[in-house]
Biopython code that builds the backbone (N, CA, C, O; Angstrom):
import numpy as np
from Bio.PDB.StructureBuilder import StructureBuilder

atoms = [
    (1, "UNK", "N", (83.641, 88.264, 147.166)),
    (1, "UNK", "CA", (84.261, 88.796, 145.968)),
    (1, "UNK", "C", (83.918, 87.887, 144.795)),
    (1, "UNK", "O", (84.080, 86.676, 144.951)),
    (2, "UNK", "N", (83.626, 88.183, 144.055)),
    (2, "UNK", "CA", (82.986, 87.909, 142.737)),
    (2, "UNK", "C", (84.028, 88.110, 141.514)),
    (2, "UNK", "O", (84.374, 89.210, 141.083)),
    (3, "UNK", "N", (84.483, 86.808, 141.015)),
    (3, "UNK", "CA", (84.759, 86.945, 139.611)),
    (3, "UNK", "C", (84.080, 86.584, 138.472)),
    (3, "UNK", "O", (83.188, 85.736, 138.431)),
    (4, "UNK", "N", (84.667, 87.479, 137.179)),
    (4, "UNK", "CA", (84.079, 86.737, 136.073)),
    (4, "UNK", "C", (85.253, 86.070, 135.317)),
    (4, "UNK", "O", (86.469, 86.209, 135.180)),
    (5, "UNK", "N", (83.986, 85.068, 134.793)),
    (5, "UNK", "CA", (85.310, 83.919, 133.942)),
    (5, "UNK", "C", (85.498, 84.026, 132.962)),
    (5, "UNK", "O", (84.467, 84.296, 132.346)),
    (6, "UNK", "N", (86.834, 83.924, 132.027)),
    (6, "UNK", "CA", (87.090, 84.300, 131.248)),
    (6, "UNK", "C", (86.678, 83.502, 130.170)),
    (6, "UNK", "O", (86.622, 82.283, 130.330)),
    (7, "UNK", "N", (86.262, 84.218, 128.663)),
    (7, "UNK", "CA", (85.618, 82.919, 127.795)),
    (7, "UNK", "C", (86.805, 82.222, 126.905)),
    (7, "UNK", "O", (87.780, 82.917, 126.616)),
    (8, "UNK", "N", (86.758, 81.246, 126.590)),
    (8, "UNK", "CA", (88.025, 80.643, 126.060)),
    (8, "UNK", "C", (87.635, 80.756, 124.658)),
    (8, "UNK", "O", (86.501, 80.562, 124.220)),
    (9, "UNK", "N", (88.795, 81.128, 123.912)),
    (9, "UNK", "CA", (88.583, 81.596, 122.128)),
    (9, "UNK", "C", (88.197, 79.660, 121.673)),
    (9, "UNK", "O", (88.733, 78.666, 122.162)),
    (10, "UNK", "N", (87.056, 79.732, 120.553)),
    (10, "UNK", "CA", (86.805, 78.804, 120.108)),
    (10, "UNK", "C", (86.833, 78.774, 118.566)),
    (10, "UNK", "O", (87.627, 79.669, 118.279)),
    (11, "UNK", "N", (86.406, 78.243, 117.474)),
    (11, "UNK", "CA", (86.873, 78.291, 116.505)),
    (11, "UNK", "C", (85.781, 78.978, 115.693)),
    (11, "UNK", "O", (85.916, 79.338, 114.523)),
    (12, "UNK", "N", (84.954, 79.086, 116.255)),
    (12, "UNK", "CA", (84.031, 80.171, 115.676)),
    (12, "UNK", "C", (84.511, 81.290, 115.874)),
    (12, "UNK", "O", (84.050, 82.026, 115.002)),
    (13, "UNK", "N", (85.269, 81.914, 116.615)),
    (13, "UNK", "CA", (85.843, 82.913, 117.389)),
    (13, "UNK", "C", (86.949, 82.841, 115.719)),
    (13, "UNK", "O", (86.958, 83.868, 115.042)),
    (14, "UNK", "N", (87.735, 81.679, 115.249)),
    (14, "UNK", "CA", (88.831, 81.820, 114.492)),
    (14, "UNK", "C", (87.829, 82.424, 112.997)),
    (14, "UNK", "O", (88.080, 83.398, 112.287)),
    (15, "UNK", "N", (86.775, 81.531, 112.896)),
    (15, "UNK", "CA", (85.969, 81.651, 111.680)),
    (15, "UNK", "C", (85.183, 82.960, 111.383)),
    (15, "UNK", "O", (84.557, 83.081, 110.330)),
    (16, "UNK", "N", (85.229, 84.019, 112.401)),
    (16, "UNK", "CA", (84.791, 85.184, 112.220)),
    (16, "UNK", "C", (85.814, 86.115, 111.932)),
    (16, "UNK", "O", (85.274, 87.031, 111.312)),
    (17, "UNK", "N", (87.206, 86.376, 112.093)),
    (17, "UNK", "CA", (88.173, 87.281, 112.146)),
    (17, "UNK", "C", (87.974, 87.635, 110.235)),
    (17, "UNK", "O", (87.681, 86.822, 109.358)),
    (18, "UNK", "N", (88.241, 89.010, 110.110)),
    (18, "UNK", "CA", (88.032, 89.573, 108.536)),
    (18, "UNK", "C", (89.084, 88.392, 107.568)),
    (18, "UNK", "O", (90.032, 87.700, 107.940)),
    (19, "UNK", "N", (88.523, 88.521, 106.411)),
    (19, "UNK", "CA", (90.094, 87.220, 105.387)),
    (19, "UNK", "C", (91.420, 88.091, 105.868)),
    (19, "UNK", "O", (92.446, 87.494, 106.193)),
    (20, "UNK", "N", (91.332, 89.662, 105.898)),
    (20, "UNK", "CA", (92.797, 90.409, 105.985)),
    (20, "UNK", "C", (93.564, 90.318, 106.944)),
    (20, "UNK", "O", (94.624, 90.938, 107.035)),
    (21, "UNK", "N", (93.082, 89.469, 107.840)),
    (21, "UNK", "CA", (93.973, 89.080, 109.318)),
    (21, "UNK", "C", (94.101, 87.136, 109.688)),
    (21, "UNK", "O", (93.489, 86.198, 109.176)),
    (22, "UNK", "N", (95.048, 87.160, 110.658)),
    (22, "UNK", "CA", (95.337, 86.074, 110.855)),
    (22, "UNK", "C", (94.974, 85.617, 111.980)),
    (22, "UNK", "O", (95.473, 86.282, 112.888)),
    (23, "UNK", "N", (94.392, 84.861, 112.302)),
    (23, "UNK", "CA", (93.871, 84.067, 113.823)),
    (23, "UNK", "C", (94.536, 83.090, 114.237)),
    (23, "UNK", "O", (94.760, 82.176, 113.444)),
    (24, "UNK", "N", (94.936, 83.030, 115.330)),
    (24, "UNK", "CA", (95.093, 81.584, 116.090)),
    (24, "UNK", "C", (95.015, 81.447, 117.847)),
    (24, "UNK", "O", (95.664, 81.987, 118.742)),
    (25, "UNK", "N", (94.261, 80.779, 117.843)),
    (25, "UNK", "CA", (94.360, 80.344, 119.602)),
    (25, "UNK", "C", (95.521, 79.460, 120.675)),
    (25, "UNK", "O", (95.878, 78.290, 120.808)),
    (26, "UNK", "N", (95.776, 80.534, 121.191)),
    (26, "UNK", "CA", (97.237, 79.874, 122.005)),
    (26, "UNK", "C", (96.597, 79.755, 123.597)),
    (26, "UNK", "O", (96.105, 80.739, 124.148)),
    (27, "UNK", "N", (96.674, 78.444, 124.236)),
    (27, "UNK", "CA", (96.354, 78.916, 125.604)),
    (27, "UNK", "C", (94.980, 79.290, 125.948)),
    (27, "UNK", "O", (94.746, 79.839, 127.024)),
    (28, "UNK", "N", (93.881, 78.978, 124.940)),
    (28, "UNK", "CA", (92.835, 79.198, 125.268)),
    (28, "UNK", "C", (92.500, 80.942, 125.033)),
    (28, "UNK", "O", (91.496, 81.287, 125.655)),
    (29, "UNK", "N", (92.968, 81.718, 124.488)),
    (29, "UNK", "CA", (92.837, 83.146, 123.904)),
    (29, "UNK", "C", (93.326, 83.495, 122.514)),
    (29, "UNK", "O", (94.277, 82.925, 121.977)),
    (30, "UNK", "N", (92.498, 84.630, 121.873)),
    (30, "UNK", "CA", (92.606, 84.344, 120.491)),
    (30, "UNK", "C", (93.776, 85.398, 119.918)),
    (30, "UNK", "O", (93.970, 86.408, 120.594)),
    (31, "UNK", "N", (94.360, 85.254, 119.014)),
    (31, "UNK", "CA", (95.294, 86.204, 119.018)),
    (31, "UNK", "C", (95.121, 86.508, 117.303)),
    (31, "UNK", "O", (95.257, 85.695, 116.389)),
    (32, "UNK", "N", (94.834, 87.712, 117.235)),
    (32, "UNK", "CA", (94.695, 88.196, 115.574)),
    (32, "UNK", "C", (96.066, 89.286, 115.203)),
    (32, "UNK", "O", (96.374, 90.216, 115.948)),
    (33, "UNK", "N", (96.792, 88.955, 113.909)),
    (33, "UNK", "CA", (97.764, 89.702, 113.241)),
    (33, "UNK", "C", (96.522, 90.208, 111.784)),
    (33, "UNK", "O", (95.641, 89.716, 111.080)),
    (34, "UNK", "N", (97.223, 91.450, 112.012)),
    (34, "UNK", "CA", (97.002, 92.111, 110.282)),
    (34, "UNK", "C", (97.617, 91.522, 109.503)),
    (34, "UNK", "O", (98.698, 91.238, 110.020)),
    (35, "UNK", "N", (97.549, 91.148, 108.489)),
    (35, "UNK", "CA", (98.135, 90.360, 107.226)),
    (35, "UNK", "C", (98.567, 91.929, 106.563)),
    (35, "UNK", "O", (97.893, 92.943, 106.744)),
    (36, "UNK", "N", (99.682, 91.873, 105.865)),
    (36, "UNK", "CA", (100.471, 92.927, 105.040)),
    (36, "UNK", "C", (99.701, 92.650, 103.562)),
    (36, "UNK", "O", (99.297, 91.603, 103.057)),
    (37, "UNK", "N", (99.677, 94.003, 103.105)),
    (37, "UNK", "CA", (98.930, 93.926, 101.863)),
    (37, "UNK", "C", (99.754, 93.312, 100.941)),
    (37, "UNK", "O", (100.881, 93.790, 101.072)),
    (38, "UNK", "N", (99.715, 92.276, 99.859)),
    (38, "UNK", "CA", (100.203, 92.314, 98.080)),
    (38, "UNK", "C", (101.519, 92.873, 98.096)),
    (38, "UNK", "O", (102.612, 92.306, 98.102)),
    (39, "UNK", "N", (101.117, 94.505, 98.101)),
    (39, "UNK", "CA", (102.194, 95.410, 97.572)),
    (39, "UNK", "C", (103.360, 94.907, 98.204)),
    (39, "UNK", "O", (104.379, 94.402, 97.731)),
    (40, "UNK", "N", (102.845, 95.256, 99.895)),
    (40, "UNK", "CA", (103.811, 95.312, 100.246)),
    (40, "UNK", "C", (105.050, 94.288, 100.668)),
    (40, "UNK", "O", (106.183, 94.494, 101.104)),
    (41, "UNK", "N", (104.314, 93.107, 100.339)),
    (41, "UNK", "CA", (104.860, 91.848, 100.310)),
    (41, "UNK", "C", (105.827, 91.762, 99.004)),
    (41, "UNK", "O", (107.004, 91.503, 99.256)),
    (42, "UNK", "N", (105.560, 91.901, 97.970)),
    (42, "UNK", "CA", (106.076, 92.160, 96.691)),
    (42, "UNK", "C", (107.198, 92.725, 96.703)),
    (42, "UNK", "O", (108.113, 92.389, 95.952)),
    (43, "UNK", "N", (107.296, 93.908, 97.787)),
    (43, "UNK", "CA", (108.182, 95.317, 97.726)),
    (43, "UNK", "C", (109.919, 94.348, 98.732)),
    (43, "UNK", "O", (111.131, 94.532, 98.614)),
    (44, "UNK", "N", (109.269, 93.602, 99.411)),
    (44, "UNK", "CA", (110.503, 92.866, 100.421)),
    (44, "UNK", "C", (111.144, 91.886, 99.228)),
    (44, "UNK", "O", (112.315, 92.064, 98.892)),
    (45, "UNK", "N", (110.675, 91.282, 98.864)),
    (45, "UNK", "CA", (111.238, 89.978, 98.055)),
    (45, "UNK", "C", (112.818, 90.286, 97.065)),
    (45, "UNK", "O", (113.329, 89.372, 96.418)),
]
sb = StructureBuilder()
sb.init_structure("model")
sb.init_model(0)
sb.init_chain("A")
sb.init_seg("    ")
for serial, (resi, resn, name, xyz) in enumerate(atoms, 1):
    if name == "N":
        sb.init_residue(resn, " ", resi, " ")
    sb.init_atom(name, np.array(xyz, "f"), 0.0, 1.0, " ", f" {name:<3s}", serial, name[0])
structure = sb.get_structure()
């Protein structure tokens, strides 16, 4: 039985995600959030 290994998120991995989202590596995997637009940040305050 044959596995494959999993690749561990690196920071090139962080340095590619679009500016409109948020990156961070927990645990060796990368985890991206959408960032909320301007508006709608504006609209909570």
């Amino acid at each position: 039985m044959t596995e494959t290994a999993k690749k561990r998120a690196t920071y090139e991995d962080l340095y590619s995600i679009p500016g409109n989202m948020i990156g961070e590596i927990i645990k060796g995997k990368l985890t991206v959030t959408l960032l909320k637009s301007d508006a709608i940040m504006n609209h909570e305050l």
